[in-house]
DRENDO-1510 file (C-alpha; in Angstrom, 1 decimal, always signed):
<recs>
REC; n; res; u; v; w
REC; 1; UNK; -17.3; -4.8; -7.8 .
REC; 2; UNK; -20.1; -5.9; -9.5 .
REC; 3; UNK; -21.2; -9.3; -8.2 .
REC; 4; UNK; -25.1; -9.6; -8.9 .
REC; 5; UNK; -26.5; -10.6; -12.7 .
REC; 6; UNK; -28.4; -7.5; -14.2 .
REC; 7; UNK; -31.3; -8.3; -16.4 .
REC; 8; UNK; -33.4; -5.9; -17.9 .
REC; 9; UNK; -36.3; -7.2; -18.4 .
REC; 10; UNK; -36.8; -9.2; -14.7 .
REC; 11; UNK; -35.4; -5.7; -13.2 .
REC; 12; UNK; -37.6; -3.7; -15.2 .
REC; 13; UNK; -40.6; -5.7; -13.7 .
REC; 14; UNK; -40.0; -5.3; -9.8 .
REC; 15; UNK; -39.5; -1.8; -10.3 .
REC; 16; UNK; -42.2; -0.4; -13.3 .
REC; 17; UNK; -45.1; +1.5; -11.7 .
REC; 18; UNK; -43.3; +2.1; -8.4 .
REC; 19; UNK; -43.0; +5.3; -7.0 .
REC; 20; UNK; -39.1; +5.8; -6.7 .
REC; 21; UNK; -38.7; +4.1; -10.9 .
REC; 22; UNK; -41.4; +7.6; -12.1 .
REC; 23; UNK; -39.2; +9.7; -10.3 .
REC; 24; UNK; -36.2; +8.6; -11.6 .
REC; 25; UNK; -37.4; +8.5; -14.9 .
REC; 26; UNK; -39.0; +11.8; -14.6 .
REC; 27; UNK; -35.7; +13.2; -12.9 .
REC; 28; UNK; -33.4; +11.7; -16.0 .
REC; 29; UNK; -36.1; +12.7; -18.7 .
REC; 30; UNK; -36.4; +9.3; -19.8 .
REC; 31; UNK; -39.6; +9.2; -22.2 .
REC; 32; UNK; -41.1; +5.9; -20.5 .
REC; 33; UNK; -44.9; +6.0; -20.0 .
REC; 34; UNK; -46.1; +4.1; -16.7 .
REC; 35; UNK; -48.9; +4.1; -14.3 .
REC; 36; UNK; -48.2; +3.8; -10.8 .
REC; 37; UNK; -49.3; +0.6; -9.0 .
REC; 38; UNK; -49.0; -1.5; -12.7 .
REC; 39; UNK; -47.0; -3.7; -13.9 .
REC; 40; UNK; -44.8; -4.7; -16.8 .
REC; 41; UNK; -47.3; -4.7; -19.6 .
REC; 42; UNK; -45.7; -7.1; -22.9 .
REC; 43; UNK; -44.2; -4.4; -24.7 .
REC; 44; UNK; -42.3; -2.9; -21.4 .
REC; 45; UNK; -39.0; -3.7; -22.6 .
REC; 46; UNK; -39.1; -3.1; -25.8 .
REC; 47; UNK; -40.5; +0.3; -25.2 .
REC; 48; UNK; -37.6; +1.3; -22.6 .
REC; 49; UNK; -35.2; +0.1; -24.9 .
REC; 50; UNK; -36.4; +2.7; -27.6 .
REC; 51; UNK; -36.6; +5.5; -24.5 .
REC; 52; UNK; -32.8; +4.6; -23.8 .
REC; 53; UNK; -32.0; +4.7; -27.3 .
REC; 54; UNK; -33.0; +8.4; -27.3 .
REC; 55; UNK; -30.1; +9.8; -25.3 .
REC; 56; UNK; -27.1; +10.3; -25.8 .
REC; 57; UNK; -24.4; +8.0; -25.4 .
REC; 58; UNK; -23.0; +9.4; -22.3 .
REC; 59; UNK; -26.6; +10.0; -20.7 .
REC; 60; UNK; -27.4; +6.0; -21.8 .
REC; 61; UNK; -24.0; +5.1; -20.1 .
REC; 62; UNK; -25.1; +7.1; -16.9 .
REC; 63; UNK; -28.2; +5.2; -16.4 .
REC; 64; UNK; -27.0; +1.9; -17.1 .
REC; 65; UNK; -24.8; +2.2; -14.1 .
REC; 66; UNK; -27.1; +3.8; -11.8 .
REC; 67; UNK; -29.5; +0.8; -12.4 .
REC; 68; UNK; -26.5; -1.7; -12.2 .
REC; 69; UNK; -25.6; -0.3; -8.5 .
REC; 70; UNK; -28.9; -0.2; -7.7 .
REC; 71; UNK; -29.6; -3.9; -9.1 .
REC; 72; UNK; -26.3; -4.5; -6.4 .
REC; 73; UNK; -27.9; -3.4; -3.3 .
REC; 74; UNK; -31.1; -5.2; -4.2 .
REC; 75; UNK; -31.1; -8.1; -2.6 .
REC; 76; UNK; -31.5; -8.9; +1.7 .
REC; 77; UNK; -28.1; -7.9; +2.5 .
REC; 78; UNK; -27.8; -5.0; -0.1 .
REC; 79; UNK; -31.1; -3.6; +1.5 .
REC; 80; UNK; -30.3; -4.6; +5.3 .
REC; 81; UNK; -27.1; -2.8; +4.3 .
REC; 82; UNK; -28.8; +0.2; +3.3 .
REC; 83; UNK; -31.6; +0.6; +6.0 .
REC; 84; UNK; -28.7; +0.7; +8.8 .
REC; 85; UNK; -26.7; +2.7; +7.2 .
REC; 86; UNK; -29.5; +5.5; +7.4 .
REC; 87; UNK; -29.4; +6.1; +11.1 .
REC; 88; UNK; -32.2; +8.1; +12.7 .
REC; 89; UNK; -32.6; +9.7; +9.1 .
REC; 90; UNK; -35.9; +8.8; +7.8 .
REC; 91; UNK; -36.4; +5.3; +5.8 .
REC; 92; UNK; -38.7; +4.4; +2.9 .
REC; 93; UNK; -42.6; +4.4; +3.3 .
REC; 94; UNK; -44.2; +1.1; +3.4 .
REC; 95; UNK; -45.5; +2.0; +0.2 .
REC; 96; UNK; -41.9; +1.2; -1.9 .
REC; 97; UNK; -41.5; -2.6; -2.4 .
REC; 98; UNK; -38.4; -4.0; -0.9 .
REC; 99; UNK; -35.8; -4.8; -3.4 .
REC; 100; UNK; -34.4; -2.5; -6.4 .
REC; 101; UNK; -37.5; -0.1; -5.5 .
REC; 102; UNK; -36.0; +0.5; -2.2 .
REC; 103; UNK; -32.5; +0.6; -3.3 .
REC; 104; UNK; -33.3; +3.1; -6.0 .
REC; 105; UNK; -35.2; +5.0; -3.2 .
REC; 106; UNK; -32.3; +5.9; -1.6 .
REC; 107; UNK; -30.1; +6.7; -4.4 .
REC; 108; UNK; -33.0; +9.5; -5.4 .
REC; 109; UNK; -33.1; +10.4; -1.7 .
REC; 110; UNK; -30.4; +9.6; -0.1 .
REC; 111; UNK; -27.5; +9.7; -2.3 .
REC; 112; UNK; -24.8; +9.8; +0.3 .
REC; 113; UNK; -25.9; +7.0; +1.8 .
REC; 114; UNK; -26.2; +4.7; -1.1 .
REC; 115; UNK; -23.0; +5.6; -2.5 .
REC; 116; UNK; -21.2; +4.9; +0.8 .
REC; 117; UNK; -22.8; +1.4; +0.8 .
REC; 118; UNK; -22.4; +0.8; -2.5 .
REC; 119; UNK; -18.6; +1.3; -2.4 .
REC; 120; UNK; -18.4; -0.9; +0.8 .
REC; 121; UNK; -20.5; -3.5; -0.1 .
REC; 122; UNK; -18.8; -3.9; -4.0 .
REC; 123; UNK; -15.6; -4.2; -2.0 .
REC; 124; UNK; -15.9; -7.7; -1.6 .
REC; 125; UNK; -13.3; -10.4; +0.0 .
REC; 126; UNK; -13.4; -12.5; -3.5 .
REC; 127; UNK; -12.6; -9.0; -5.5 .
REC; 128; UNK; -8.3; -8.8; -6.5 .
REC; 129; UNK; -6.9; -5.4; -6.1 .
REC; 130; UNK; -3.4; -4.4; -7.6 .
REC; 131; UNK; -2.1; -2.8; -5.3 .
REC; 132; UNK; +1.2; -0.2; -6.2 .
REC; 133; UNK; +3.1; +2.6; -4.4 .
REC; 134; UNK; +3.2; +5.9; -5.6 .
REC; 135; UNK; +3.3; +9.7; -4.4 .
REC; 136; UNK; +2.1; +11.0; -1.3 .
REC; 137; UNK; -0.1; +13.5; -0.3 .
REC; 138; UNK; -2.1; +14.9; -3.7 .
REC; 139; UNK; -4.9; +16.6; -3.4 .
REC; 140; UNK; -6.8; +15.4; -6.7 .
REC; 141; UNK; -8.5; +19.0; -7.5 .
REC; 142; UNK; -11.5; +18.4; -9.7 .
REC; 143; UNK; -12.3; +15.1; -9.5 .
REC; 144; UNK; -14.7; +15.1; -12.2 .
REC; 145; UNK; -12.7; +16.2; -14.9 .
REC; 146; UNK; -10.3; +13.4; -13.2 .
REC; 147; UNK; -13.4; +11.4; -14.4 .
REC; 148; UNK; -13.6; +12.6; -17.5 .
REC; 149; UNK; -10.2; +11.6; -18.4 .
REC; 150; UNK; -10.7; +7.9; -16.7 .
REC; 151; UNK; -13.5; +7.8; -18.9 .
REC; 152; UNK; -11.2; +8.6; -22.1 .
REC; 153; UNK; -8.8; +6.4; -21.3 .
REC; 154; UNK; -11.4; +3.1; -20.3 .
REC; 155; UNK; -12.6; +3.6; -24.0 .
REC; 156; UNK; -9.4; +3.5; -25.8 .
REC; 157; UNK; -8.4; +0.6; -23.9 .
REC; 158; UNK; -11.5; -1.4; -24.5 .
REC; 159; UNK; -12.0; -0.2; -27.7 .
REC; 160; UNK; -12.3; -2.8; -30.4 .
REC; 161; UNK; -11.2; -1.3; -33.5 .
REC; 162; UNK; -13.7; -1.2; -36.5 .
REC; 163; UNK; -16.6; -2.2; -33.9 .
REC; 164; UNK; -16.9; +1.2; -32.6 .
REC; 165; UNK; -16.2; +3.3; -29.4 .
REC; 166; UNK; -17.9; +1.7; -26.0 .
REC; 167; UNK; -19.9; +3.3; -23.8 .
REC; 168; UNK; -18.7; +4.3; -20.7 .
REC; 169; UNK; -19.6; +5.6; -17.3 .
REC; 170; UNK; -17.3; +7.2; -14.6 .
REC; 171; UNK; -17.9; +8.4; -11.1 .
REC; 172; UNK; -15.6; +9.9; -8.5 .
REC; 173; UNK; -16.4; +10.1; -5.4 .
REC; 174; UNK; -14.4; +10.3; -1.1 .
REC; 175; UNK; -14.5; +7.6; +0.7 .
REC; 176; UNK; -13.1; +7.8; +4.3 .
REC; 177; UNK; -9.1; +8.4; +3.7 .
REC; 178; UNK; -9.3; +7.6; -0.4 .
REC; 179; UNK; -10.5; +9.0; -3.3 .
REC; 180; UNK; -12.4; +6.5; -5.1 .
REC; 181; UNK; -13.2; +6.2; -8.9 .
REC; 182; UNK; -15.7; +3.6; -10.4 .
REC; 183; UNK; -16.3; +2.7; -13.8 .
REC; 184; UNK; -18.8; +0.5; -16.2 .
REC; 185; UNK; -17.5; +0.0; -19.6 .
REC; 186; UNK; -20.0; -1.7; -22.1 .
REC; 187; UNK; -18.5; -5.2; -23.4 .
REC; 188; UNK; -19.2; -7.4; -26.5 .
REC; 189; UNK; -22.5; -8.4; -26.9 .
REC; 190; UNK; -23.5; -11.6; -25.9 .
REC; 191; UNK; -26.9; -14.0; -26.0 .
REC; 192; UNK; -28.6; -15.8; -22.8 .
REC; 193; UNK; -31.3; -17.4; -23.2 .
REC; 194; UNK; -34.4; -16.6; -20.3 .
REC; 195; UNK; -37.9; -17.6; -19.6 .
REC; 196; UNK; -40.2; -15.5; -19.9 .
REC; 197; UNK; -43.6; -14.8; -17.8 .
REC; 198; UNK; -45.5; -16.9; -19.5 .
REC; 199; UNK; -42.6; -19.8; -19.3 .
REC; 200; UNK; -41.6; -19.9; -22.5 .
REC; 201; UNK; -37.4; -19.7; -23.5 .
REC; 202; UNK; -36.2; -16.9; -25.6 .
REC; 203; UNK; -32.5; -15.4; -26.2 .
REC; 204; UNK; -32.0; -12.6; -25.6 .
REC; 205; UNK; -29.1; -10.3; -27.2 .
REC; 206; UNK; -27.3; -8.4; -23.9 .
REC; 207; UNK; -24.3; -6.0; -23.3 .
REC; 208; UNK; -22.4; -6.7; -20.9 .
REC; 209; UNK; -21.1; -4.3; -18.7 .
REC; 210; UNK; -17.4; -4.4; -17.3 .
REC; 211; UNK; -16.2; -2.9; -14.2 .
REC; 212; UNK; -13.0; -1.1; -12.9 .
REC; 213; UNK; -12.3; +0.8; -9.8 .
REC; 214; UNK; -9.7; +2.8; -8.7 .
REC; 215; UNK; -8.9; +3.8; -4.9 .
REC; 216; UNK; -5.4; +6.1; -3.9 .
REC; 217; UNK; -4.5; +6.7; -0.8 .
REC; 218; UNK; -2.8; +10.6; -0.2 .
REC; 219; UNK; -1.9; +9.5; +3.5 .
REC; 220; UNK; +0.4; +6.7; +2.6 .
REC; 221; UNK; +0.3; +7.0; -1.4 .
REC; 222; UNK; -0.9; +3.5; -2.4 .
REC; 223; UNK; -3.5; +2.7; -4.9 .
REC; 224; UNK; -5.4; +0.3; -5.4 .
REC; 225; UNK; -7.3; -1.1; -9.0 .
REC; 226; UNK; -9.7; -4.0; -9.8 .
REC; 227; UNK; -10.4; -4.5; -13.3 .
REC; 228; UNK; -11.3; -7.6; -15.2 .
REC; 229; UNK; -8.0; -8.1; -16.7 .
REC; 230; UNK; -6.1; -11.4; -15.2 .
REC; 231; UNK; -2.7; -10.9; -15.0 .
REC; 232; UNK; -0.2; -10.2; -17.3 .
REC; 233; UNK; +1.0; -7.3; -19.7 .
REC; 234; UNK; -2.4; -6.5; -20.5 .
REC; 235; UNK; -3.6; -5.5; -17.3 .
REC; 236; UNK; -0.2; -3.7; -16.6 .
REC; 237; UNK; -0.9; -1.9; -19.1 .
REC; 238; UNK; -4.4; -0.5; -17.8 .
REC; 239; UNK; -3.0; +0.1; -14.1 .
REC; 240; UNK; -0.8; +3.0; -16.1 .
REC; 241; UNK; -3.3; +4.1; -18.4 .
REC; 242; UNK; -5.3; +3.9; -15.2 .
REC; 243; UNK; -3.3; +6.3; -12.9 .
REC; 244; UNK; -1.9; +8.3; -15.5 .
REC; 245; UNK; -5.5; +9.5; -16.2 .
REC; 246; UNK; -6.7; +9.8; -12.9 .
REC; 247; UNK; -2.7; +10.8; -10.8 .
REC; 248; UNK; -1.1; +12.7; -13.8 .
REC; 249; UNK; +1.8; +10.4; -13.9 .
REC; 250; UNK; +2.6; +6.2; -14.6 .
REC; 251; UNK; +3.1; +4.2; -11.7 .
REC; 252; UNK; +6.9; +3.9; -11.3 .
REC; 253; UNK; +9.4; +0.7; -11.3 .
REC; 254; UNK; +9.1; -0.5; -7.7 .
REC; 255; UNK; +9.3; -4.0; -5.7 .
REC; 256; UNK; +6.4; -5.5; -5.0 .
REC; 257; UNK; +4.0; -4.2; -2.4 .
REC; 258; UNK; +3.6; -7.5; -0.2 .
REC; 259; UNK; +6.9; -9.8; +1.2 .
REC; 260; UNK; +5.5; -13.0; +1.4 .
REC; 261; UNK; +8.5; -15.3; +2.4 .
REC; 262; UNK; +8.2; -14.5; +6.3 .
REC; 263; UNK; +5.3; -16.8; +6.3 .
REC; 264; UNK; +7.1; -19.9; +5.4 .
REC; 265; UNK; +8.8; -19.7; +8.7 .
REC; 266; UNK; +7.6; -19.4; +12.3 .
REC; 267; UNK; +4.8; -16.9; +11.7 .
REC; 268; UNK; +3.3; -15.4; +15.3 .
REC; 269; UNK; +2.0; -12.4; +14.1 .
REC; 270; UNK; +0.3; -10.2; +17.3 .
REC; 271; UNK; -3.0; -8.8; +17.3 .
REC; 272; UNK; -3.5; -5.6; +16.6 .
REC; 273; UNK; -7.2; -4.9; +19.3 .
REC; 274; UNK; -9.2; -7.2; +21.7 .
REC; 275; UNK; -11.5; -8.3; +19.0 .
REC; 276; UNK; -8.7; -10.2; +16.9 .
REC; 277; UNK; -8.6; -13.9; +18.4 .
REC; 278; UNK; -6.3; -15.5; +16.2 .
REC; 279; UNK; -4.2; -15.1; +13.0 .
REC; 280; UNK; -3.0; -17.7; +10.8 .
REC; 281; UNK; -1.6; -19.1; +7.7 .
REC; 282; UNK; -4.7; -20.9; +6.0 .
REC; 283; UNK; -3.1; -22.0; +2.7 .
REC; 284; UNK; +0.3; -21.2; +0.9 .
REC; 285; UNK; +1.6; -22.0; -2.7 .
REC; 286; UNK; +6.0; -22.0; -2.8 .
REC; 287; UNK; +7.8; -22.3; -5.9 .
REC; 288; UNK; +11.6; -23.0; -6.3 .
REC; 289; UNK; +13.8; -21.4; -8.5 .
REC; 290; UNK; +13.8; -21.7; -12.1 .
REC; 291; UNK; +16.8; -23.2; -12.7 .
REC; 292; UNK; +16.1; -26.1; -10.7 .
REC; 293; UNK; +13.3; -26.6; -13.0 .
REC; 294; UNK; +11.4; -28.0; -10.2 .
REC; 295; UNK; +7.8; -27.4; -10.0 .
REC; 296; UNK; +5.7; -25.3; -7.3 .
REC; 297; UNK; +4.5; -26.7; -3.8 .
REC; 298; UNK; +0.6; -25.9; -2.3 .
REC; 299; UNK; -0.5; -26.7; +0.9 .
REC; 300; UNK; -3.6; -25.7; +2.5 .
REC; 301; UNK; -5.3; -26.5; +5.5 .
REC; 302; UNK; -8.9; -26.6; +7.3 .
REC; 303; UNK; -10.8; -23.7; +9.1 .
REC; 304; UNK; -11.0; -26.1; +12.0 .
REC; 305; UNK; -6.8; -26.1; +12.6 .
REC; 306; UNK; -4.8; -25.2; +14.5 .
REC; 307; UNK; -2.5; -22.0; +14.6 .
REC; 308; UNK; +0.9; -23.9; +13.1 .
REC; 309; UNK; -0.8; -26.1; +10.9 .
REC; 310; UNK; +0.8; -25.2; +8.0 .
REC; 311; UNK; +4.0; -25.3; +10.1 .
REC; 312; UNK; +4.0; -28.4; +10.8 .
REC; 313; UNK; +3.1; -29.6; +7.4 .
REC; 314; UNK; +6.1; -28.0; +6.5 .
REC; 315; UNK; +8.1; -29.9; +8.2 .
REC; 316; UNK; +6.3; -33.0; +7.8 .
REC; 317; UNK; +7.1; -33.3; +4.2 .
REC; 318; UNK; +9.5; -31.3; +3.7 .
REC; 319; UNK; +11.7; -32.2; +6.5 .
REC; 320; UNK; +15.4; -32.1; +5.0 .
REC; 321; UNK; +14.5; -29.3; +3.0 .
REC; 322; UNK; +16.1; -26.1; +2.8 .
REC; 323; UNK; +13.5; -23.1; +2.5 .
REC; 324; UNK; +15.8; -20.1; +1.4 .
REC; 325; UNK; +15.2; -21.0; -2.4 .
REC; 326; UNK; +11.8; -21.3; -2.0 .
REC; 327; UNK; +9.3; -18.3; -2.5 .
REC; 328; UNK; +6.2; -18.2; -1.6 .
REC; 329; UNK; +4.0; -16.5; -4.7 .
REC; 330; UNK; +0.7; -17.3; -2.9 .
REC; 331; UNK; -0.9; -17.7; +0.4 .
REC; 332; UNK; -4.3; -17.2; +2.6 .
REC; 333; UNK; -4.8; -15.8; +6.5 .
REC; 334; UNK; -7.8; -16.4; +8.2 .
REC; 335; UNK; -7.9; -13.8; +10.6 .
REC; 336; UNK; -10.8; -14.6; +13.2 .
REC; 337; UNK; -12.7; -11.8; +14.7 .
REC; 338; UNK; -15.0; -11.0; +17.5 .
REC; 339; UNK; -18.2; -10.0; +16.2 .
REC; 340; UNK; -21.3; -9.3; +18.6 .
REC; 341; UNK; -21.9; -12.5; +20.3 .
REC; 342; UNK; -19.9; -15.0; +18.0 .
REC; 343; UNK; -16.6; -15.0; +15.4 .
REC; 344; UNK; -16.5; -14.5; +12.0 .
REC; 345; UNK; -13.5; -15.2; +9.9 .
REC; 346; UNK; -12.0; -13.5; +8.0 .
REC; 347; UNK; -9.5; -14.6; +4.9 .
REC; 348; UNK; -7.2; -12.3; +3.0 .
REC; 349; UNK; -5.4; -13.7; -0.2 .
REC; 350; UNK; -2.4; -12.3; -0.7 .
REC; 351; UNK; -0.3; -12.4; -4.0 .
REC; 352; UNK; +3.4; -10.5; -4.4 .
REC; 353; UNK; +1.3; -7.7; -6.3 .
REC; 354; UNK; -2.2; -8.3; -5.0 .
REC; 355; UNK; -4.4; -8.8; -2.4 .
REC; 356; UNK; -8.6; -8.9; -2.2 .
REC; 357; UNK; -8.1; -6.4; -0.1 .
REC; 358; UNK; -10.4; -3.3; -1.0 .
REC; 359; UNK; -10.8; +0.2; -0.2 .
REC; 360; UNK; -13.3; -0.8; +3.0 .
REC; 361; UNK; -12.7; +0.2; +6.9 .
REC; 362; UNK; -11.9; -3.5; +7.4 .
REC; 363; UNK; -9.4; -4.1; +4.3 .
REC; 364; UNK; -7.2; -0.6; +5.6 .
REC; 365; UNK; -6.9; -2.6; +8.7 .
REC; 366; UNK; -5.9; -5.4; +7.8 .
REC; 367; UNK; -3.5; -3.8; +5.1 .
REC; 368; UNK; -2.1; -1.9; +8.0 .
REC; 369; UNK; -1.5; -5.4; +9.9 .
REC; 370; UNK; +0.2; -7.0; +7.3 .
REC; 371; UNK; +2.6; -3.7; +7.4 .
REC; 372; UNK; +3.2; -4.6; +11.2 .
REC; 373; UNK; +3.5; -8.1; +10.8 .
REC; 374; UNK; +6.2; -7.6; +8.2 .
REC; 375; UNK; +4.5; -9.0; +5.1 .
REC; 376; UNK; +4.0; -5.4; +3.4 .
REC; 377; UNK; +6.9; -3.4; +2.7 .
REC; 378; UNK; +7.4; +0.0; +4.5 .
REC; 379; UNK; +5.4; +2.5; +1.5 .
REC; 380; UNK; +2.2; +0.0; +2.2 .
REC; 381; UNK; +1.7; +1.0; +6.0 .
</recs>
């Protein structure tokens, strides 16, 4: 969700003295001295270091994620993002520096906005969502006690034992059909080493921050979680403790949520509007059985081919071959759009349990696409 490095110190210095970092300071009662119109003076960090340390633990969590999203929607796109999404409303005076002053802006005066871009523009194509089915149609009453208990749970699972409890932020917010719950948990900490100003190297001792977010659907009852975790018991484990805390109940024993073996026949999937020009299998990884001991198969094409490519390939090598044993664990479409004047493409990666599909306009299309073209089972459309 959270793509874009956060530094303090380099943030610290686009922002210090502008207009939108006083109010939030003053809004948050952080104790941080600054004059507007100066900059970072040598002691800056230090000194908002020793203003953090004087909240609480749940206060100290709070801003460290506001000033992560806002760090997000810093840069070109982030901002470009931001700017359009605010209509006729009115925009920032020339007077706020692009970057993290005008991202942080909006999240003081136009919190709607920002949050709605935020969770679009965190929903990346390279992010992996579990995706399971469970029940339809709750309501989720109080969402922020729904938080609360998110919260609880994040802490216990990333707690390390003797080290301590780790801080932890939770937010929930609606976001079109889906309630939507995002989360910063503080990691390890860890050294990097930067320059400084005046060019020389220091390290610098950092805490990470790690993300999860949690999406569920009432109209069809999926939800959907990215975490850190890779796969394995681990992060099965924290996709119950997950929506047991935020659903009231584990996610039950079920198939999995995407049927992949259609594609390694004749795949001719139709287009769902005008604007889709083509759909096709990219890439796709096939194993055989286990007792075959026989090892797994990946084939993968360029943007520049044709619609059967992988067809064809197919057959090519594997031309005596008999394709009911074989199942296919991984595979890509590159789905190319219309989009103003040109195409974009788009490419979804699918595994049995998984996708990169998020919780955007453009990923509960495509979801509903894969229903229709067969590759989702019925509770996913």
């Amino acid at each position: 969700m959270l793509q874009r490095p956060f530094l303090p110190e380099p943030f610290l210095s686009r922002v210090y003295g502008t207009v939108p970092f006083l109010d939030y300071c003053r809004v948050q009662g952080i104790p941080y001295g600054q004059d507007l119109g100066s900059h970072l003076p040598a002691a800056g960090l230090e000194r908002w270091t020793s203003a953090l340390a004087e909240m609480s633990r749940e206060q100290h969590a709070r801003v460290e994620l506001d000033l992560a999203k806002v760090n997000e929607l810093a840069g070109p796109e982030g901002n470009a993002h931001l700017l359009q999404a605010s209509g006729s409303e009115p925009l920032p005076p020339d007077t706020v520096p692009g970057g993290e002053a005008v991202a942080l802006w909006f999240l003081l005066q136009r919190p709607d906005v920002f949050h709605d871009v935020f969770l679009r523009h965190g929903s990346r194509e390279g992010a992996c969502w579990r995706t399971v089915h469970v029940r339809k149609g709750l309501g989720l009453r109080h969402p922020d006690a729904r938080a609360r208990a998110l919260g609880n749970e994040l802490r216990a699972f990333f707690g390390r034992g003797g080290a301590g409890i780790p801080c932890c932020a939770v937010e929930a917010h609606r976001l079109a059909g889906a309630f939507y719950f995002t989360a910063q948990v503080s990691d390890r900490p860890q050294f990097y080493q930067v320059f400084t100003d005046e060019g020389r190297v220091e390290t610098q001792r950092l805490r990470r921050a790690l993300s999860v977010a949690f999406a569920y659907y009432p109209a069809c009852g999926t939800a959907l979680l990215e975490s850190p975790m890779p796969p394995g018991e681990r992060a099965e484990d924290l996709l119950r403790r997950v929506t047991m805390a935020v659903l009231g109940f584990a996610p039950p024993a079920q198939e999995s949520p995407y049927h992949l073996d259609p594609l390694k026949e004749q795949f001719r999937p139709l287009p769902d509007s005008d604007d889709m020009e083509s759909v096709r299998v990219k890439s796709i990884h096939l194993r055989y059985p286990a007792r075959t001991g026989r090892r797994r198969l990946e084939f993968a094409t360029l943007s520049s081919d044709g619609p059967f490519a992988i067809e064809q390939m197919l057959r090519a090598h594997l031309p005596d071959e008999d394709f009911t044993d074989l199942r296919v664990t991984y595979a890509e479409l590159q789905i190319r759009l219309r989009d103003g004047g040109g195409t974009r493409d788009h490419v979804v990666r699918l595994w049995p349990d998984r996708s990169n599909l998020g919780p955007t306009p453009l990923g509960d299309r495509f979801r509903t696409c894969l229903g229709r073209w067969g590759l989702a089972h019925a509770r996913q459309q």
